[in-house]
C-alpha positions as CSV (number, residue, x, y, z in Angstrom):
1,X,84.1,-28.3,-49.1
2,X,81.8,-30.7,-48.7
3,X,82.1,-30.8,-44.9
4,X,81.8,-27.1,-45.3
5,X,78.9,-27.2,-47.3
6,X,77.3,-29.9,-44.7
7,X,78.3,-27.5,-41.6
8,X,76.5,-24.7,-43.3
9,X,73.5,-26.3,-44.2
10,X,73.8,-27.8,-40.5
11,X,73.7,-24.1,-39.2
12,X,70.7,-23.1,-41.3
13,X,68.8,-25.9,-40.5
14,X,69.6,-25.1,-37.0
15,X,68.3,-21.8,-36.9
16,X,65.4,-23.1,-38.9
17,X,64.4,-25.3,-36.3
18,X,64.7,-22.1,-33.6
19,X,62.6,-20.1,-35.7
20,X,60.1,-23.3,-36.1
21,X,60.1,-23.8,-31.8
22,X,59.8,-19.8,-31.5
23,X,56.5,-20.5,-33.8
24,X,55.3,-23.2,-32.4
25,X,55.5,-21.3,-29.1
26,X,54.0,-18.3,-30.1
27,X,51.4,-20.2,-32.2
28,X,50.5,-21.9,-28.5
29,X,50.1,-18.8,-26.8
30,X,47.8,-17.8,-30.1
31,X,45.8,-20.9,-29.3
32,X,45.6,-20.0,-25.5
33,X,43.9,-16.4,-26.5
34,X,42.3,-17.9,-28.7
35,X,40.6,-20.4,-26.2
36,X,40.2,-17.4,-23.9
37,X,38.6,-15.7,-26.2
38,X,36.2,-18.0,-27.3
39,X,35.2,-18.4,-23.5
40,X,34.6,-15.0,-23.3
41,X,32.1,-14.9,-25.9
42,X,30.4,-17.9,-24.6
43,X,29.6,-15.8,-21.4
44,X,28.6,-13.1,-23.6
45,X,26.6,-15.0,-25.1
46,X,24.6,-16.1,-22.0
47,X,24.9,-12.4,-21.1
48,X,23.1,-11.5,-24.2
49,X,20.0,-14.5,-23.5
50,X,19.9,-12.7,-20.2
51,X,19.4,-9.4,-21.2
52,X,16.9,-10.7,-23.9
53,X,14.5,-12.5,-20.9
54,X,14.9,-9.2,-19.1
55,X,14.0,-6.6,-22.2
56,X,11.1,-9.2,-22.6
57,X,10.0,-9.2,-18.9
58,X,10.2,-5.2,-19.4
59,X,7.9,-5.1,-22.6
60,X,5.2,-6.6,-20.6
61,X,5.4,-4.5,-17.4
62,X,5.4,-1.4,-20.1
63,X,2.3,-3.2,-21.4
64,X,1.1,-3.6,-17.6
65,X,1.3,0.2,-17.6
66,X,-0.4,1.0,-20.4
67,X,-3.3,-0.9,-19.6
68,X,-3.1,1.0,-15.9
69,X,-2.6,4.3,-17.6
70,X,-5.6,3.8,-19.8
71,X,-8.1,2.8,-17.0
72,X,-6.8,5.7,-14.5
73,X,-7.9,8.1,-17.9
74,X,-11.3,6.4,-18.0
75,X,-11.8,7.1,-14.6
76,X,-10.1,10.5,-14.8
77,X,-13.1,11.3,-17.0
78,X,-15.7,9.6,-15.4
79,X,-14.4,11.3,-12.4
80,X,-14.4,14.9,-14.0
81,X,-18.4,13.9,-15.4
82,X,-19.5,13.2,-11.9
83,X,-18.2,16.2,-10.2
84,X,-19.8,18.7,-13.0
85,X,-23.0,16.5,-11.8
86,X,-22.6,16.9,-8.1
87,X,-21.9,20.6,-9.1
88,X,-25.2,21.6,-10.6
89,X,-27.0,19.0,-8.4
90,X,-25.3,21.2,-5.4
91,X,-26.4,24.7,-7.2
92,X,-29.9,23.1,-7.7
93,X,-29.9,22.7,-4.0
94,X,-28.5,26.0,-3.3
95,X,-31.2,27.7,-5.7
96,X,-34.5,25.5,-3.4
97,X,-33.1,26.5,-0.1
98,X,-32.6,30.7,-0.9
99,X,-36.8,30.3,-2.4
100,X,-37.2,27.9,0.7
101,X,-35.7,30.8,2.9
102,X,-38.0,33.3,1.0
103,X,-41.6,31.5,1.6
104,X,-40.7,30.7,5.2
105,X,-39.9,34.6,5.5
106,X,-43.0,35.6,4.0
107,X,-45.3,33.4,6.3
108,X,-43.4,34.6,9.4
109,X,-44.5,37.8,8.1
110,X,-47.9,36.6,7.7
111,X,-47.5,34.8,11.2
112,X,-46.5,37.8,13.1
113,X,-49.2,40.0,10.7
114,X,-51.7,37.7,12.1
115,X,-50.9,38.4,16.1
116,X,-52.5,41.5,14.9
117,X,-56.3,39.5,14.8
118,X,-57.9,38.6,18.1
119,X,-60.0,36.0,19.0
120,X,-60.3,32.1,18.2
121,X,-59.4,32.7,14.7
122,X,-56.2,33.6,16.4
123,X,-55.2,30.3,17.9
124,X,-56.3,28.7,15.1
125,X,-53.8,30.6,12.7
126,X,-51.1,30.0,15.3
127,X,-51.6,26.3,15.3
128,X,-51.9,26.4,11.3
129,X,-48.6,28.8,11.3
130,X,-46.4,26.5,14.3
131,X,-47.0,23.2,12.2
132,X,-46.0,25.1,8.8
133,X,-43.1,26.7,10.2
134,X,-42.2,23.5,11.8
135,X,-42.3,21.3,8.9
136,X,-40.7,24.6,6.7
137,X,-38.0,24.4,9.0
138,X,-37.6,20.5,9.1
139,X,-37.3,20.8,5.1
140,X,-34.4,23.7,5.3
141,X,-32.4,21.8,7.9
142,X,-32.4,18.6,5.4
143,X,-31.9,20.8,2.2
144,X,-29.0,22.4,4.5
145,X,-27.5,18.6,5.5
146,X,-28.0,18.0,2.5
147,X,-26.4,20.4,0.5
148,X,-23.5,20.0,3.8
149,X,-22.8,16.3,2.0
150,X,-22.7,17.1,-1.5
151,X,-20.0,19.5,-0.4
152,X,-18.2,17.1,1.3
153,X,-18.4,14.6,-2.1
154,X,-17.5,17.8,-4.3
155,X,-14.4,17.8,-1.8
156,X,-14.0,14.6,-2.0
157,X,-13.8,14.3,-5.7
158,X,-11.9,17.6,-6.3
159,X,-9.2,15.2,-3.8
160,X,-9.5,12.1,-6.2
161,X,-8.4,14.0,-9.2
């Protein structure tokens, strides 16, 4: 019994020993993943630094943007004050050529009333009447350029905003 006894124990310890190679090869594959794994999250981890420089690089360009966002507002406004100005400075204009328009009718009346006179006192009023209408009308053609560019700015501004 003895060499029975030995042949059995022979037999266990052989399958022992398969079941200790089957291990050892599984625990070698483990290893393996485990090496490939550990790769893995090495790269993720660069991945990660990566993304960090890049969500950094982003905060500042929002930053960038808010600063450009404030100082188109500023101007917005500033822009939005300076068109109410040209506004009433343009109706202010408007308002001197009609009474402009208005005294040079009147003296035209009074220029053609006085063809009615005869004599020297005639010429003299036509002189008088030929320089006033002429500087009269020298002063409505600037109002009227005038008012022509402040037109052109209002446009200009009302293109801005």
């Amino acid at each position: 019994m003895e060499n029975n006894e030995f042949q059995e124990l022979l037999e266990q310890f052989g399958k022992v020993l398969g079941k200790l190679e089957t291990l050892d090869n599984r625990m070698s594959g483990v290893e393996s993943g485990l090496a490939q794994v550990r790769g893995e999250v090495t790269d993720l981890r660069g991945e990660v630094t990566d993304l960090r420089g890049e969500v950094t690089d982003l905060r500042g360009d929002v930053n960038d943007l808010k600063g450009d966002v404030g100082g188109l507002k500023v101007n917005q406004v500033r822009m939005e004050k300076e068109l109410v100005r040209v506004g009433d400075e343009v109706n202010s204009l408007r308002g001197n050529q009609a009474r402009m328009e208005y005294d040079l009718g009147e003296q035209i009346k009074a220029l053609f009333d006085g063809y009615s006179l005869r004599g020297d006192p005639i010429e003299a009023l036509k002189v008088h009447f030929d320089t006033r209408l002429d500087n009269l009308s020298e002063d409505v053609n600037f109002l009227i350029r005038k008012s022509l560019r402040q037109d052109e700015d209002i446009k200009d501004l009302r293109r801005v905003r």
